[in-house]
Biopython code that builds the backbone (N, CA, C, O; Angstrom):
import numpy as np
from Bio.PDB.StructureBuilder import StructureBuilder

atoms = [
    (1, "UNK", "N", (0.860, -1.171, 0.000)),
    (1, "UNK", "CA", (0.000, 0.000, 0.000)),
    (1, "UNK", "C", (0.902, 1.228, 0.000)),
    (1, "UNK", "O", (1.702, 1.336, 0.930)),
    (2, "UNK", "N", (0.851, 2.318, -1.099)),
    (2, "UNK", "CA", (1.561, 3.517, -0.801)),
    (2, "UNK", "C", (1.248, 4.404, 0.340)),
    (2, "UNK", "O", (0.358, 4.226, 1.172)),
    (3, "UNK", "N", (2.128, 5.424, 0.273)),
    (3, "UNK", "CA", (2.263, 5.799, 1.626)),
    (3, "UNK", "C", (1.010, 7.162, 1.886)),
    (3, "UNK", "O", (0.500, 7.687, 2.876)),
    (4, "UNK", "N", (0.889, 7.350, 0.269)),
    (4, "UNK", "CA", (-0.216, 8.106, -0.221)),
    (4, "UNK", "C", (-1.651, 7.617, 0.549)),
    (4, "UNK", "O", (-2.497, 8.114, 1.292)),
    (5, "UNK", "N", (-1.345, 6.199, -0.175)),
    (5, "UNK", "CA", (-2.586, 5.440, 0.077)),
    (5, "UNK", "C", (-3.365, 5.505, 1.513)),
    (5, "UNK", "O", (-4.531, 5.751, 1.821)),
    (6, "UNK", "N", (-1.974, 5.113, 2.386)),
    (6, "UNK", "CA", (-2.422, 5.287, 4.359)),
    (6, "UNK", "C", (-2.844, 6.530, 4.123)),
    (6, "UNK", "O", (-4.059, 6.595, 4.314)),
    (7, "UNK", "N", (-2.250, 7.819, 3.700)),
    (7, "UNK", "CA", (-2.427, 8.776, 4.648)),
    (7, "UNK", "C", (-3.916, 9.894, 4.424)),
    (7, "UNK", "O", (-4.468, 10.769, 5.092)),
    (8, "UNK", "N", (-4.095, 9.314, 3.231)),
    (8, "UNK", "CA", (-5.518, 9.746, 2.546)),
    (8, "UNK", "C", (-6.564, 9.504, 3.076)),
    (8, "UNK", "O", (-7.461, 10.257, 3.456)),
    (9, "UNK", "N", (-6.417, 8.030, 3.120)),
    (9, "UNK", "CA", (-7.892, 7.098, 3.703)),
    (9, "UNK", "C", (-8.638, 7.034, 2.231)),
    (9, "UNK", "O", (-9.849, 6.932, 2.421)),
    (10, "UNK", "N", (-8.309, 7.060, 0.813)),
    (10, "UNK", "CA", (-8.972, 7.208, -0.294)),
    (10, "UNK", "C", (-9.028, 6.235, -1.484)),
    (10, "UNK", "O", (-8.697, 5.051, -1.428)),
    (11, "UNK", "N", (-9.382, 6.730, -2.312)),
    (11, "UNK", "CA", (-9.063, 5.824, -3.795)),
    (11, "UNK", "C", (-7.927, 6.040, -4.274)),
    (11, "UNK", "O", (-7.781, 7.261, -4.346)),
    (12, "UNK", "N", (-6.937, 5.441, -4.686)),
    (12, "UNK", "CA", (-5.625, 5.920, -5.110)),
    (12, "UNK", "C", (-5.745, 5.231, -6.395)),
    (12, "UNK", "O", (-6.416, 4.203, -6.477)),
    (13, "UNK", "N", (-4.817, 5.994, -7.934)),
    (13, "UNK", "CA", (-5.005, 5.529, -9.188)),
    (13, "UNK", "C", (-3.506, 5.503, -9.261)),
    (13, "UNK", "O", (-3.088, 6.643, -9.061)),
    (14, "UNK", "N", (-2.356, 4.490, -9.508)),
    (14, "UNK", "CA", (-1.777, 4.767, -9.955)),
    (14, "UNK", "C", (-0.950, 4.004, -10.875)),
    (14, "UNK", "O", (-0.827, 2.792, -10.698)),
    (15, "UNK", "N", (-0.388, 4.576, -11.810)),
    (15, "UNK", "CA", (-0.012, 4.472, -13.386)),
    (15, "UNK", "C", (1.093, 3.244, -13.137)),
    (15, "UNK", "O", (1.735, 3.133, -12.092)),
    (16, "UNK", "N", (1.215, 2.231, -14.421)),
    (16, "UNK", "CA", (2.037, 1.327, -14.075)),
    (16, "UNK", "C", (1.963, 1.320, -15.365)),
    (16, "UNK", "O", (0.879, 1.271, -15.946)),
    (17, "UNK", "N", (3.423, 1.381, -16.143)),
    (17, "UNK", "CA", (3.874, 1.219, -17.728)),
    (17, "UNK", "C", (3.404, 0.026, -17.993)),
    (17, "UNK", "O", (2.682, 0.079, -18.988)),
    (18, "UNK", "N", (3.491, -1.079, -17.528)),
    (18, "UNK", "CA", (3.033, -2.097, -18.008)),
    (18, "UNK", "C", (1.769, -2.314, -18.253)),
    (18, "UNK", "O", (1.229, -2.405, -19.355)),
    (19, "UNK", "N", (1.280, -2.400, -17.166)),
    (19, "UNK", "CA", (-0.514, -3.295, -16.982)),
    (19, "UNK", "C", (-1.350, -2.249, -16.816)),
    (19, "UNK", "O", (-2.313, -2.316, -16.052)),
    (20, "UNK", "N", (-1.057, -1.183, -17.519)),
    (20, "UNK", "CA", (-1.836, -0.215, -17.032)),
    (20, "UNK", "C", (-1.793, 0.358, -15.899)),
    (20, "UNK", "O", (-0.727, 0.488, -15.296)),
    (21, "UNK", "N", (-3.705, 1.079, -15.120)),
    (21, "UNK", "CA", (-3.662, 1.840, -14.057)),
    (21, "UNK", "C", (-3.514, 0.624, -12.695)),
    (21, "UNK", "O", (-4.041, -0.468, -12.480)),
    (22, "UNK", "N", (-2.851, 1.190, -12.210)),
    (22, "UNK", "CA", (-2.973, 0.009, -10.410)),
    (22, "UNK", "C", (-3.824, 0.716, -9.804)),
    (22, "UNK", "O", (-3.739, 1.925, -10.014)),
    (23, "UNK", "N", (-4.907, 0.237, -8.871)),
    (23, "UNK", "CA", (-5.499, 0.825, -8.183)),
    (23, "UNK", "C", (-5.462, 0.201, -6.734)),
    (23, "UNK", "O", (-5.280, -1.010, -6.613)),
    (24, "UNK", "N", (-5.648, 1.083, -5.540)),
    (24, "UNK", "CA", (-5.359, 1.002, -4.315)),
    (24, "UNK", "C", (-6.551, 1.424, -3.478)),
    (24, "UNK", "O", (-6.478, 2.522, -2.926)),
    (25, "UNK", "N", (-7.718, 0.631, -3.306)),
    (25, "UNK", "CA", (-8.437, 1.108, -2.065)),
    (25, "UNK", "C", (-8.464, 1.139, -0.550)),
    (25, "UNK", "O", (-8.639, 0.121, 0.119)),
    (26, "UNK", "N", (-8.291, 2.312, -0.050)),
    (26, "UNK", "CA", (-8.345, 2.175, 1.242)),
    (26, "UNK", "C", (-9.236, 3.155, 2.682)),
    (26, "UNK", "O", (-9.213, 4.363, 2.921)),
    (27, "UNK", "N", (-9.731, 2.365, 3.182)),
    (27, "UNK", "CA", (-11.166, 2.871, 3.845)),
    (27, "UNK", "C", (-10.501, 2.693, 5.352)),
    (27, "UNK", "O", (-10.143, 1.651, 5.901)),
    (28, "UNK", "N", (-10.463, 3.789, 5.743)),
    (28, "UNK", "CA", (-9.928, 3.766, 7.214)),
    (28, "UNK", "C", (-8.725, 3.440, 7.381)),
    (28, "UNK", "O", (-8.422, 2.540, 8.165)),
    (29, "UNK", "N", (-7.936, 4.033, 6.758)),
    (29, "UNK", "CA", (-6.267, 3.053, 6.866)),
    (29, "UNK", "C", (-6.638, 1.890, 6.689)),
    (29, "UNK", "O", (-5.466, 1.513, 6.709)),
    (30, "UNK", "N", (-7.295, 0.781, 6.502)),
    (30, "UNK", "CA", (-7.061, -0.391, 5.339)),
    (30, "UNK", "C", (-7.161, -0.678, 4.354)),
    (30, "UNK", "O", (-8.127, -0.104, 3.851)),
    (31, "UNK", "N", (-6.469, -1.567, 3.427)),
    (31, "UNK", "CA", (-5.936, -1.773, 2.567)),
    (31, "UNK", "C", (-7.541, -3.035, 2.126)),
    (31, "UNK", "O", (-7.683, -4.178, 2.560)),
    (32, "UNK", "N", (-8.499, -2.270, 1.167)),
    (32, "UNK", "CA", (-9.381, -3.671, 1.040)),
    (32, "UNK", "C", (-9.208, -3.736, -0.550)),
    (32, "UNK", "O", (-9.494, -4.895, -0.853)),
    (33, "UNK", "N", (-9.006, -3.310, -1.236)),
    (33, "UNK", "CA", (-8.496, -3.673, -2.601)),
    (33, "UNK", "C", (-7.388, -2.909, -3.186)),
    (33, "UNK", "O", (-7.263, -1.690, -3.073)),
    (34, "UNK", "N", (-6.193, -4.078, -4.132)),
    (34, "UNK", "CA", (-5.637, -3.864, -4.852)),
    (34, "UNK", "C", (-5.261, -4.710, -6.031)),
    (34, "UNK", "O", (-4.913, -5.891, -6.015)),
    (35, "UNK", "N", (-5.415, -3.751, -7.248)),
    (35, "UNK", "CA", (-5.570, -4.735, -8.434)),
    (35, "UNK", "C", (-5.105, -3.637, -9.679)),
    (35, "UNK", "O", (-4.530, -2.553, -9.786)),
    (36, "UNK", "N", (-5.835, -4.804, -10.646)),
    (36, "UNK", "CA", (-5.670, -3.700, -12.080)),
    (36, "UNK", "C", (-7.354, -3.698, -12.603)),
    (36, "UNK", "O", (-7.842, -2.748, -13.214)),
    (37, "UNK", "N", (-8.163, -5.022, -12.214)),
    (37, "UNK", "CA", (-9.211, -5.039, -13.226)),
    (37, "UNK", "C", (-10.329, -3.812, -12.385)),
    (37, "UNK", "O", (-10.580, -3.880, -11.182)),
    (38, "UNK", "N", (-10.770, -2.967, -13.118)),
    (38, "UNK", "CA", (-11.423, -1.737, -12.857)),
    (38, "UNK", "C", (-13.466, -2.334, -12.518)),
    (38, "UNK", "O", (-14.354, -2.067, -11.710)),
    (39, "UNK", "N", (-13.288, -3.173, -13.665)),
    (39, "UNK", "CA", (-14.941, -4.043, -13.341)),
    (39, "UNK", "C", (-14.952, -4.659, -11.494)),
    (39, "UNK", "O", (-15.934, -4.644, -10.753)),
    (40, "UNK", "N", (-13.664, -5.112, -11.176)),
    (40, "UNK", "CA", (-14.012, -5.885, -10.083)),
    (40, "UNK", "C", (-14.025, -5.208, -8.818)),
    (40, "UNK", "O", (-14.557, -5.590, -7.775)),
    (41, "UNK", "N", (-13.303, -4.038, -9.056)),
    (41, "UNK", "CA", (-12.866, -2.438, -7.998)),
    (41, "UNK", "C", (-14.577, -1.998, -7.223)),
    (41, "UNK", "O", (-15.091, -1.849, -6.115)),
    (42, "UNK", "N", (-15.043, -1.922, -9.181)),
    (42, "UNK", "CA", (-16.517, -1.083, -8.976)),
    (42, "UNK", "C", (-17.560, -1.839, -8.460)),
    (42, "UNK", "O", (-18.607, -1.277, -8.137)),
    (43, "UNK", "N", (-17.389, -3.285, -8.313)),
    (43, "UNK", "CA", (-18.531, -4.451, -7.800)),
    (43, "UNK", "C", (-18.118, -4.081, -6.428)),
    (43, "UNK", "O", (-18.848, -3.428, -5.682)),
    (44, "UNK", "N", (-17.288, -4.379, -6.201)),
    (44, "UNK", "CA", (-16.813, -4.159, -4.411)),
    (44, "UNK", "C", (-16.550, -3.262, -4.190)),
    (44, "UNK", "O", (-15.502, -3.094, -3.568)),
    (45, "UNK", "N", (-17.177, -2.405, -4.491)),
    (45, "UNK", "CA", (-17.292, -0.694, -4.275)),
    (45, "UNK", "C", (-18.965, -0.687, -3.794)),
    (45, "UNK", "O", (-19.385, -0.282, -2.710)),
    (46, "UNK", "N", (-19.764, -1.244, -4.904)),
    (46, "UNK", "CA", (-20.610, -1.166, -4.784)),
    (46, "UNK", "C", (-21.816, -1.879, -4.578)),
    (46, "UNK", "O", (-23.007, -1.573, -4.627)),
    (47, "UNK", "N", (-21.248, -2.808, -4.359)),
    (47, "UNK", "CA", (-22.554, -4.457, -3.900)),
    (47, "UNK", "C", (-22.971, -4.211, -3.134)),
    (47, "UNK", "O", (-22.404, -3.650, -2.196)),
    (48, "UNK", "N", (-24.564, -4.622, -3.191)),
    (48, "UNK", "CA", (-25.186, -4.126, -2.358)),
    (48, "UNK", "C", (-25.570, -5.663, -1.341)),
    (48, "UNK", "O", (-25.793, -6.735, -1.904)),
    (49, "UNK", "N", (-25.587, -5.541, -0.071)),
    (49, "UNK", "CA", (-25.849, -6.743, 0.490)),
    (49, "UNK", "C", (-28.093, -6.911, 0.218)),
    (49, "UNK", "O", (-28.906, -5.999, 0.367)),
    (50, "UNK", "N", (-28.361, -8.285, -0.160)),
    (50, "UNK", "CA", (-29.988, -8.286, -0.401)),
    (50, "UNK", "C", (-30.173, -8.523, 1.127)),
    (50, "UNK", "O", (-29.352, -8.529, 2.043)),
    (51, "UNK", "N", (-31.757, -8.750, 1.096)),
    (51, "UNK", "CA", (-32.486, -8.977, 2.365)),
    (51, "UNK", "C", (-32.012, -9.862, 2.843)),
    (51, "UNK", "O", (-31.476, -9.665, 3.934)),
    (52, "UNK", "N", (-31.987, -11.097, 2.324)),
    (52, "UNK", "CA", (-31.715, -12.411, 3.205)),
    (52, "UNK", "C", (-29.770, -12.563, 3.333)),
    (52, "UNK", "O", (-29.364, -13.707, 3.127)),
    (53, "UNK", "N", (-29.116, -11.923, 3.522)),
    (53, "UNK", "CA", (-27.881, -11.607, 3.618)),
    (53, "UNK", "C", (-27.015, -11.997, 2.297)),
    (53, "UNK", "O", (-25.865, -12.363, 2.538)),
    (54, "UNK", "N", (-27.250, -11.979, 1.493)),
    (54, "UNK", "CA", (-26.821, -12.939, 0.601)),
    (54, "UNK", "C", (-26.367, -11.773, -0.577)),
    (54, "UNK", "O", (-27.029, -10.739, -0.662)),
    (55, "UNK", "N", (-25.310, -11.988, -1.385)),
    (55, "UNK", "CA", (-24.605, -10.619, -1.803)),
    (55, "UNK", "C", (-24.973, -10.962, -3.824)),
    (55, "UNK", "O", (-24.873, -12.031, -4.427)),
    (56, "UNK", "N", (-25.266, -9.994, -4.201)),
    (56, "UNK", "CA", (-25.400, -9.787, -5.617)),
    (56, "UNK", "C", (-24.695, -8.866, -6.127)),
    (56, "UNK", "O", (-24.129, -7.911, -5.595)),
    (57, "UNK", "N", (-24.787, -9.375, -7.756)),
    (57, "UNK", "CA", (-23.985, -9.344, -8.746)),
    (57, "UNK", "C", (-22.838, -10.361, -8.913)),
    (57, "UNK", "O", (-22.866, -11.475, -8.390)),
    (58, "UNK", "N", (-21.564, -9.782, -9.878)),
    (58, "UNK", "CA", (-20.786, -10.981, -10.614)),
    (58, "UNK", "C", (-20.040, -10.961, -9.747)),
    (58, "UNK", "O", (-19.910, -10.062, -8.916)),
    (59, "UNK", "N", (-19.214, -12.350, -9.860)),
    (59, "UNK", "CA", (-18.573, -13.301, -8.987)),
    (59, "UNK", "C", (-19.334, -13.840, -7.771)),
    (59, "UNK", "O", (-18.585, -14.603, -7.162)),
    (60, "UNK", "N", (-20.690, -13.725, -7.104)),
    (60, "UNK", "CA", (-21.243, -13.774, -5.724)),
    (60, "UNK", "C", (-22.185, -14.885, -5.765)),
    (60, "UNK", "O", (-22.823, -15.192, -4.758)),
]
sb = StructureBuilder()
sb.init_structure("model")
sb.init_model(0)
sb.init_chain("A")
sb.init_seg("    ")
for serial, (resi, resn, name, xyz) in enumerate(atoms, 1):
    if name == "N":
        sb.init_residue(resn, " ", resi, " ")
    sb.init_atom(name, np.array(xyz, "f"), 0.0, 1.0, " ", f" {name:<3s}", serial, name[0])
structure = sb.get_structure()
């Protein structure tokens, strides 16, 4: 996790010549995602838990 990343508490984007953008989420000083694929960032950004506890959309 960059040092950016701790001290923000935020979304961090950052550039990697190779594989593209890296991205770094972090919510309260932790570290809950890091990756490249941008589809899987925005599911676990935004899943919503249903009534019977049970979690929707892809991969769930």
């Amino acid at each position: 996790m960059s040092k950016l990343a701790r001290e923000s508490g935020s979304i961090i984007f950052e550039n990697d010549p190779i594989d593209g953008i890296h991205h770094e989420v972090v919510i309260d000083g932790n570290l809950v995602y890091e990756g490249y694929d941008i589809d899987e960032l925005i599911v676990r950004l935004f899943r919503v838990p249903e009534p019977n506890g049970d979690r929707q959309g892809p991969g769930f």
